[in-house]
PyMOL commands that place a pseudoatom at each C-alpha (Angstrom):
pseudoatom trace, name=CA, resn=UNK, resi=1, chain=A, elem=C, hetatm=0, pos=[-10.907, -15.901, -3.389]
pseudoatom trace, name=CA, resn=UNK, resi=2, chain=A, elem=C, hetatm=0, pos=[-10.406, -12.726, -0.656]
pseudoatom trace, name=CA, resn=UNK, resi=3, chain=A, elem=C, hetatm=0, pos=[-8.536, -12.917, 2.037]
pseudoatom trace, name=CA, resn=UNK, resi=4, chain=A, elem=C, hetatm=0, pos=[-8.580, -10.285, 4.257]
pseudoatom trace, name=CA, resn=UNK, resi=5, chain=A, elem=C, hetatm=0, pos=[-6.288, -10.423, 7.881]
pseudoatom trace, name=CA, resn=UNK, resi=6, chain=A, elem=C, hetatm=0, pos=[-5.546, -7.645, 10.545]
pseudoatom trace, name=CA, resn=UNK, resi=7, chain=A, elem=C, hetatm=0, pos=[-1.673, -8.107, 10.547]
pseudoatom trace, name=CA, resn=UNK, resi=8, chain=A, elem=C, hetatm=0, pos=[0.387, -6.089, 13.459]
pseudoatom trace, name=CA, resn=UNK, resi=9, chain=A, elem=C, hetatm=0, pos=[3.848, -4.432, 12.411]
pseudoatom trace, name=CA, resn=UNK, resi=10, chain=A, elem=C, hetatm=0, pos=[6.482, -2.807, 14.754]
pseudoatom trace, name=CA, resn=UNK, resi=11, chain=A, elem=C, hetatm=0, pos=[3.341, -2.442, 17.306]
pseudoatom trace, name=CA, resn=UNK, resi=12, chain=A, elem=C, hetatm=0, pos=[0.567, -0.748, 14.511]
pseudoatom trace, name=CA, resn=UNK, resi=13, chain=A, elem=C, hetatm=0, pos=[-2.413, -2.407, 13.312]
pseudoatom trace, name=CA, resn=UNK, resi=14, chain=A, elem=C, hetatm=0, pos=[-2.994, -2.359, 9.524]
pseudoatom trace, name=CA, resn=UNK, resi=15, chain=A, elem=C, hetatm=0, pos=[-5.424, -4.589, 7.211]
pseudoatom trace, name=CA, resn=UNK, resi=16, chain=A, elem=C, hetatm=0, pos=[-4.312, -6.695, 4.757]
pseudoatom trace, name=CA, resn=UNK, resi=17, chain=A, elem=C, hetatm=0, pos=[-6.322, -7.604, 1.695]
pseudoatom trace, name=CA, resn=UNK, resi=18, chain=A, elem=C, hetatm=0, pos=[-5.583, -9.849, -1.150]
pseudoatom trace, name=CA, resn=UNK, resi=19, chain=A, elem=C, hetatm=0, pos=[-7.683, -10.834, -3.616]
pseudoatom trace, name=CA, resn=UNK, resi=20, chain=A, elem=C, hetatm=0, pos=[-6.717, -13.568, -6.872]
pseudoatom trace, name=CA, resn=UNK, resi=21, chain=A, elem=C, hetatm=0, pos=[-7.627, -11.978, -9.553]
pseudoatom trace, name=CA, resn=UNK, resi=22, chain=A, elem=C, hetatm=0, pos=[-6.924, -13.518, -13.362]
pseudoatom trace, name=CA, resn=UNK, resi=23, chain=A, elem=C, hetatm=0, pos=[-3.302, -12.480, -13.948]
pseudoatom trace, name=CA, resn=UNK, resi=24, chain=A, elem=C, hetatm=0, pos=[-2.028, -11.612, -10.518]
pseudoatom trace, name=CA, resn=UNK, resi=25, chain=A, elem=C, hetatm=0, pos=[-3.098, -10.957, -7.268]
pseudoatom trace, name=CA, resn=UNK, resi=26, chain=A, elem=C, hetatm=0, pos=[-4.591, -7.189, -6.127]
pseudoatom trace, name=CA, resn=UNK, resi=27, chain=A, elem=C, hetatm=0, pos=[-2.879, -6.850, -2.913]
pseudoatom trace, name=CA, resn=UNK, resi=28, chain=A, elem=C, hetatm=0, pos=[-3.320, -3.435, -0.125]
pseudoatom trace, name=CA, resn=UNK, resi=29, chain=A, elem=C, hetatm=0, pos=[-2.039, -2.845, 3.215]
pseudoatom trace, name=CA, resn=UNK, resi=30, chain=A, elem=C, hetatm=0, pos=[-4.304, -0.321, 5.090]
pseudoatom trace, name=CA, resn=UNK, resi=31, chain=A, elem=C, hetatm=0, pos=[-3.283, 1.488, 8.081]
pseudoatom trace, name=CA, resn=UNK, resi=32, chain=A, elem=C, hetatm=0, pos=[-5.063, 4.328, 9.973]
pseudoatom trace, name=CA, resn=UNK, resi=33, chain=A, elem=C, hetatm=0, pos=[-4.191, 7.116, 7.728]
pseudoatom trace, name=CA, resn=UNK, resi=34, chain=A, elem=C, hetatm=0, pos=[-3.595, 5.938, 4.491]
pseudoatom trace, name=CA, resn=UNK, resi=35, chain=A, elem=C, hetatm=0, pos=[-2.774, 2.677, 2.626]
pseudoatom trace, name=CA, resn=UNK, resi=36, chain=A, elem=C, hetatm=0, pos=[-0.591, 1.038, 0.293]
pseudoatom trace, name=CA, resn=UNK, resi=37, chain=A, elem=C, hetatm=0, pos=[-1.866, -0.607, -2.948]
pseudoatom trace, name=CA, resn=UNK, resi=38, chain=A, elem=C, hetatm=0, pos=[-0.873, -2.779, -6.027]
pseudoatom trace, name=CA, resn=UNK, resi=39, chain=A, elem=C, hetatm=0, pos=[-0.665, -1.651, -9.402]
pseudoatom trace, name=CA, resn=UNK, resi=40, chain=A, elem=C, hetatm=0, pos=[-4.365, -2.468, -9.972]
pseudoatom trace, name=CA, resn=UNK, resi=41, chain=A, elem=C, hetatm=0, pos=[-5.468, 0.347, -8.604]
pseudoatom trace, name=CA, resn=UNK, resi=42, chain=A, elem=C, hetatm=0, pos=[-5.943, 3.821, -9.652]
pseudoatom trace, name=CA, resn=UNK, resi=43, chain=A, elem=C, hetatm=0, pos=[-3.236, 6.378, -7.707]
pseudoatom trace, name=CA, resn=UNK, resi=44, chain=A, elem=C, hetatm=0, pos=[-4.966, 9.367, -9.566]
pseudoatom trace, name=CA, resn=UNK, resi=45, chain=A, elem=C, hetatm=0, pos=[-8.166, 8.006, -8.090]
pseudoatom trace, name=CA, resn=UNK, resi=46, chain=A, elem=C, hetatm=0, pos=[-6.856, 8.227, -4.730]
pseudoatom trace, name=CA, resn=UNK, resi=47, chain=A, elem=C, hetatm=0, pos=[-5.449, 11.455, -5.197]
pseudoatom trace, name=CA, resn=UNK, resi=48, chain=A, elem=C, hetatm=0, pos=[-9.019, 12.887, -6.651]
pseudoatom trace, name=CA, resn=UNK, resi=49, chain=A, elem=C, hetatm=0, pos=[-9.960, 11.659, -3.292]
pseudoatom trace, name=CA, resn=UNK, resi=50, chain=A, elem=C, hetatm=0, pos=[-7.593, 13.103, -0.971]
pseudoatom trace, name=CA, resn=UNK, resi=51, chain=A, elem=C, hetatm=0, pos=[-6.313, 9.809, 0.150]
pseudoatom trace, name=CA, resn=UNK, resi=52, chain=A, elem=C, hetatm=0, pos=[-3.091, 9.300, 1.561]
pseudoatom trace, name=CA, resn=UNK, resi=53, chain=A, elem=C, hetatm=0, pos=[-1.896, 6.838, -0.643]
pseudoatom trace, name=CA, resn=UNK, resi=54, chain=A, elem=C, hetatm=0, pos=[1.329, 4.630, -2.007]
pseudoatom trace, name=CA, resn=UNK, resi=55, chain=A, elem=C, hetatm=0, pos=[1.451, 2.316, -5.207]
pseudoatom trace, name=CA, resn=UNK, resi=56, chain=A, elem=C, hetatm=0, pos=[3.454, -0.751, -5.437]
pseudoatom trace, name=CA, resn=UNK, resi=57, chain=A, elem=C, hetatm=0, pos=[3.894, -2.533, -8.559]
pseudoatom trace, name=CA, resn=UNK, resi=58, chain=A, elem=C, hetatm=0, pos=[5.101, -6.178, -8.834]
pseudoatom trace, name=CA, resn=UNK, resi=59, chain=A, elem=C, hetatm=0, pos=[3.723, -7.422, -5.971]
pseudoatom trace, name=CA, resn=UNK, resi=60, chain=A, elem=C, hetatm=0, pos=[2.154, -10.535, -4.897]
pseudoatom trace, name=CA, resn=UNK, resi=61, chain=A, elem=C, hetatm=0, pos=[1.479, -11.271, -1.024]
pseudoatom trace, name=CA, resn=UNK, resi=62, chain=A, elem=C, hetatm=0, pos=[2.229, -9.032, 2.255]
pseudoatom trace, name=CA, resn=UNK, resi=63, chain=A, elem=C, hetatm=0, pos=[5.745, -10.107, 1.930]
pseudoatom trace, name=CA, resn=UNK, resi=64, chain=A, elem=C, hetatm=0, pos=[7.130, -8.506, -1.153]
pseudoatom trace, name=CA, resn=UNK, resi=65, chain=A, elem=C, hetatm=0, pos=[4.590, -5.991, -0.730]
pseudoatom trace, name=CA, resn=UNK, resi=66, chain=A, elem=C, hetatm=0, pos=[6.318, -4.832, 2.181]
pseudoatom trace, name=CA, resn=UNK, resi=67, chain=A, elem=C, hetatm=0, pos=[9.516, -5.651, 0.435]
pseudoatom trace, name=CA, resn=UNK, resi=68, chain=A, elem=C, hetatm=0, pos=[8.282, -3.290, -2.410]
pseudoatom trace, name=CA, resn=UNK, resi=69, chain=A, elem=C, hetatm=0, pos=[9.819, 0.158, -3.567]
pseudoatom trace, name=CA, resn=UNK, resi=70, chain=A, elem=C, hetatm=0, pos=[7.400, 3.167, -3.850]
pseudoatom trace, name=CA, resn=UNK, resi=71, chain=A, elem=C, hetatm=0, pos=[7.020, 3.754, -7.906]
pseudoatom trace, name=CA, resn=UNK, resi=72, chain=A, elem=C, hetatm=0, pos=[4.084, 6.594, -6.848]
pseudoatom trace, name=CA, resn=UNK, resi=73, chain=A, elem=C, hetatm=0, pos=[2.447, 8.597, -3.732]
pseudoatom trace, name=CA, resn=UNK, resi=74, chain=A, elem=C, hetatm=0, pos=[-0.479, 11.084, -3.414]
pseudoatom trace, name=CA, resn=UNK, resi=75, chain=A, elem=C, hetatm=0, pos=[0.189, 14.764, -2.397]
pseudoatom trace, name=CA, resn=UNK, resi=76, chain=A, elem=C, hetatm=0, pos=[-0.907, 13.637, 1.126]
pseudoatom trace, name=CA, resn=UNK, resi=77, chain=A, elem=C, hetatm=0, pos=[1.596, 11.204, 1.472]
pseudoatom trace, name=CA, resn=UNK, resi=78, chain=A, elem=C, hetatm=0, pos=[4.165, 13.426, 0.201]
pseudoatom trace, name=CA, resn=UNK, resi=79, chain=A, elem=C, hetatm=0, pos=[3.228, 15.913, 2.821]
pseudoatom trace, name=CA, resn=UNK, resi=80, chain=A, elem=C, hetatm=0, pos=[4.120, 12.936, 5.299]
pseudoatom trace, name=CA, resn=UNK, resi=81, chain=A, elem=C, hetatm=0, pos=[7.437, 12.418, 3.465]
pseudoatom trace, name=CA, resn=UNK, resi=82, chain=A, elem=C, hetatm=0, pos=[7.022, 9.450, 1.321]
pseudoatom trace, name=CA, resn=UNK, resi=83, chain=A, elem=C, hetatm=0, pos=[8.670, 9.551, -1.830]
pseudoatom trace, name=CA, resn=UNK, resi=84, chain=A, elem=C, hetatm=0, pos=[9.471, 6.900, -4.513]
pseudoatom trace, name=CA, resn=UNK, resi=85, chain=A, elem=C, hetatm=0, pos=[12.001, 5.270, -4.330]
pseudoatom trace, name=CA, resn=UNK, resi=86, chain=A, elem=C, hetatm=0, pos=[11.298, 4.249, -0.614]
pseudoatom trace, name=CA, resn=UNK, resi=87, chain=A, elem=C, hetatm=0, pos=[11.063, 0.958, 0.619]
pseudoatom trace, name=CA, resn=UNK, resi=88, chain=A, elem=C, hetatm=0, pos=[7.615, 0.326, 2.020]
pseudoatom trace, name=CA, resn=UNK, resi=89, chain=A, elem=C, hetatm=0, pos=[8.804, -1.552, 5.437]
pseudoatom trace, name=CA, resn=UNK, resi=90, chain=A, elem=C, hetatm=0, pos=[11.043, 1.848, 6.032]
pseudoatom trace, name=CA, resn=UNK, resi=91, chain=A, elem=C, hetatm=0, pos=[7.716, 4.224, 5.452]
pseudoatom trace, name=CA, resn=UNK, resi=92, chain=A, elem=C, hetatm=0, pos=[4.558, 2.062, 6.950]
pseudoatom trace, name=CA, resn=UNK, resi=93, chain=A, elem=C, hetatm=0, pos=[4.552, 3.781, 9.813]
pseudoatom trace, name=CA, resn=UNK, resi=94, chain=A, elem=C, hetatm=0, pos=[3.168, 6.503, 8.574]
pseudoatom trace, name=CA, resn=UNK, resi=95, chain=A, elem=C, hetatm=0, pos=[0.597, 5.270, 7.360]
for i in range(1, 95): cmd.bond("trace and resi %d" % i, "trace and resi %d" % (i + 1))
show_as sticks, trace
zoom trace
């Protein structure tokens, strides 16, 4: 199953995706410059692609995704000041 919903947070639009897959769920949160994705996908992709990007691990619905530390970021969202460590509710914004 997908589910995909257009979720407002602290007055910015992002879209949420979630999609069951076998062992756990693939779960991103995109916003208008850059997104922030599950450990099922690829953060070197992203970076190959000049994305603005944050990975989560551990995750499993918008809740704990938001509720998530940064474990990795693309050079573009470094240049925006994400760094691990971060909790993604405290950096969405940028994004």
């Amino acid at each position: 199953m997908i589910y995909t919903e257009f979720v407002k947070i602290a007055s910015k639009s992002y879209t949420y995706v979630k999609i069951e897959m076998m062992g756990a769920p693939l779960v991103l949160l995109k916003g208008e410059k850059g997104f922030v994705m599950c450990g099922y996908l690829n953060l070197e992709a992203a970076e190959k692609l000049n994305d603005i990007a944050v990975r989560v691990t551990g995750v499993k619905d918008l809740e704990s995704l938001l509720n998530a530390k940064v474990v990795g970021v693309t050079t573009g969202g470094k240049g925006l000041g994400i760094k691990e460590g971060d909790k993604v509710s405290n950096i969405l914004y940028l994004l």
